[in-house]
N, C-alpha and C positions, 0 to 999 in steps of 0.2 A: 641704321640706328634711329634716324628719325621717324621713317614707318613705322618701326616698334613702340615707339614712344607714341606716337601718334592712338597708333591702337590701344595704348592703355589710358591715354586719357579719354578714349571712348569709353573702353570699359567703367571706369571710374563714375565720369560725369552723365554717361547716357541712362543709368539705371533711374536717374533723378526725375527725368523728364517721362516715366513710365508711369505716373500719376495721372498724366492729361492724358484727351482723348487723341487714340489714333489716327494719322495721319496716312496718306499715299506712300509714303518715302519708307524706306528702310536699307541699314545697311552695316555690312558685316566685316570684320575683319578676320582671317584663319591662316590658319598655317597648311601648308603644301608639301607634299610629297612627290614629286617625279619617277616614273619608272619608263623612260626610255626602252623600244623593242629593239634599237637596233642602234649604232652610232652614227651619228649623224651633225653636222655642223658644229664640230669640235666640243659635242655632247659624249659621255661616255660613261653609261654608270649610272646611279642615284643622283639626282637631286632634291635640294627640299630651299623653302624659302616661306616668304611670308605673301599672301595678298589680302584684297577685300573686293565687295561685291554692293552692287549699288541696285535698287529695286525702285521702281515706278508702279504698284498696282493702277490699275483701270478703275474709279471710283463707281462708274458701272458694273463692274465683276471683278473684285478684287482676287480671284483665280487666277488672273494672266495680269501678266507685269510685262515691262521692258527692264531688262536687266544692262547690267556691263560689270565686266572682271575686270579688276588689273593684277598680273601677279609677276612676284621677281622671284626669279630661282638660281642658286647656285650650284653647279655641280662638281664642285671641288677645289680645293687650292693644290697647283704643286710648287715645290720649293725647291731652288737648286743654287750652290754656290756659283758664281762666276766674277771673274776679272776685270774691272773696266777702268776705262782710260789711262791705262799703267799703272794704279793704285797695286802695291805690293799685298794689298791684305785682299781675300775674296769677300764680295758682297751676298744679302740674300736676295737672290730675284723671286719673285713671286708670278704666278699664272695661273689665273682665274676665270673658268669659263660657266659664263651665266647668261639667265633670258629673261626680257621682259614682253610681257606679256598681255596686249589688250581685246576686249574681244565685245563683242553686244551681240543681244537677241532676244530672245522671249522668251519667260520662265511661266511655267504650268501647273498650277499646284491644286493635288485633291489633297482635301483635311478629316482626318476622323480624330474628332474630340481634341487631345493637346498634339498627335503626331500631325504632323504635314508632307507628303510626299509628293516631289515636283521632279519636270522633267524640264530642260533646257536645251535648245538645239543654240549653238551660237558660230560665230564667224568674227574672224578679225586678222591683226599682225603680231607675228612672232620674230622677233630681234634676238639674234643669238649674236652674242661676241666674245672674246678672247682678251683680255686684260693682264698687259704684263706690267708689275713695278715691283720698287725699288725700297721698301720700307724704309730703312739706313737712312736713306737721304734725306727723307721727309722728318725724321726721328731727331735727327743730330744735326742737321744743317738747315732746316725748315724749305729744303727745297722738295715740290710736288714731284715726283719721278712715277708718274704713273700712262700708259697710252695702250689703247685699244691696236691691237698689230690685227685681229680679222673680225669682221661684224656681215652679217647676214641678216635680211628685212625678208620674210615668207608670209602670204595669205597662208590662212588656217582655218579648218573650220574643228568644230568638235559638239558632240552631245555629252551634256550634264545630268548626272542622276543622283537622286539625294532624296535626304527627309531630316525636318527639324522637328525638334519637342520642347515645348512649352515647359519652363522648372519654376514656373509660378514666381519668379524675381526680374522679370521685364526681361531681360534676354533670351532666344532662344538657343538652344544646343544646333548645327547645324554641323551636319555629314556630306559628303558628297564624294562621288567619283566621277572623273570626266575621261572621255575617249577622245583623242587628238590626232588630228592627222592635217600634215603639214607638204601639200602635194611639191617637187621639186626641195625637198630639202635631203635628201640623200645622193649621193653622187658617188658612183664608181665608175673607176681608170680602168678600160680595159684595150689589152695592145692587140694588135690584129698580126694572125700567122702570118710569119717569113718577112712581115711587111716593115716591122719596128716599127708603125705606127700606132700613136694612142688615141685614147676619144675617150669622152666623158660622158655616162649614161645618171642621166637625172631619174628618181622614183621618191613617191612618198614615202615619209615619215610616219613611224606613229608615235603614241605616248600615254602613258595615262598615267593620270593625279589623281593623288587622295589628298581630299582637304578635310580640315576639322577646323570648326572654330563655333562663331556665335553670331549672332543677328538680331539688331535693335530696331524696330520697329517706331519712327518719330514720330514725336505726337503732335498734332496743331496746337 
């Protein structure tokens, strides 16, 4: 909720400062789509979330930037009655598996007229965890009932492709698809003939995002 909020007082207050002249810096805030190829660190399914995107051009060629992403994605809540500490009525438990997402590297952008189209190779850490609580608790008694039961830290890299367009009101429109691949984040149990012995086979991940959002350009 605070990143939401965050993002709208950019929108708000950034369009102000598109009077002054262009600076190096710009940065965007968008919303995320996940489409996971396969399940993988108690991923399963769609997710979608919010991030943003931070740009450094090269005041020598302002075609190449240093970028960095952050994004948080959720892929779902589930909900299930259960019993605890002999309380006669069932509670709601919640479980929620999400990721955050940081990553840097360098953004490449050709321009014709208002479109811009860039290409980004990046690399960074993907944190995936598992969040179980307790609403009730927190609601009616003000006690916190919430704890991370599994959390996974993976190197990632991924290539970004996109293009923004200029709507002549200081922000731009900004698109993007990204390819992810997440080496060691899939794991399958496989038991060996007659043996009943098991073993863990580690392979990559993939993923790909679709983001949409917009891009402010700061001015000096």
């Amino acid at each position: 909720m605070r990143f939401l909020l965050s993002c709208l007082i950019l929108l708000i207050t950034l369009p102000v400062i598109a009077q002054e002249e262009e600076g190096p810096w710009a940065v965007g805030p968008h919303f995320a789509f996940s489409i996971p190829s396969s399940d993988f660190a108690n991923v399963s399914g769609t997710g979608e979330g919010l991030g943003g995107k931070l740009l450094y051009r090269l005041p020598s060629n302002p075609a190449i930037a240093a970028r960095a992403d952050l994004t948080y994605l959720s892929y779902g809540e589930k909900r299930q009655d259960q019993y605890l500490g002999g309380d006669p009525y069932p509670y709601l438990v919640t479980t929620r598996n999400e990721s955050f997402q940081l990553t840097i590297g360098g953004n490449f952008t050709k321009q014709f007229g208002r479109w811009s189209f860039y290409l980004a190779p990046m690399g960074g850490l993907y944190i995936y965890r598992t969040v179980v609580s307790v609403p009730e608790l927190y609601y009616y008694y003000n006690i916190p009932a919430s704890e991370t039961t599994e959390s996974y830290t993976k190197l990632g890299y991924n290539i970004n492709a996109g293009f923004m367009v200029d709507i002549n009101l200081g922000p731009h429109l900004d698109f993007s698809v990204k390819y992810q691949r997440i080496p060691g984040a899939l794991e399958t149990t496989v038991e060996t003939d007659g043996g009943g012995q098991e073993f863990t086979i580690e392979s990559d991940a993939e993923d790909f995002v679709v983001s949409l959002g917009v891009v402010f350009f700061l001015k000096q």
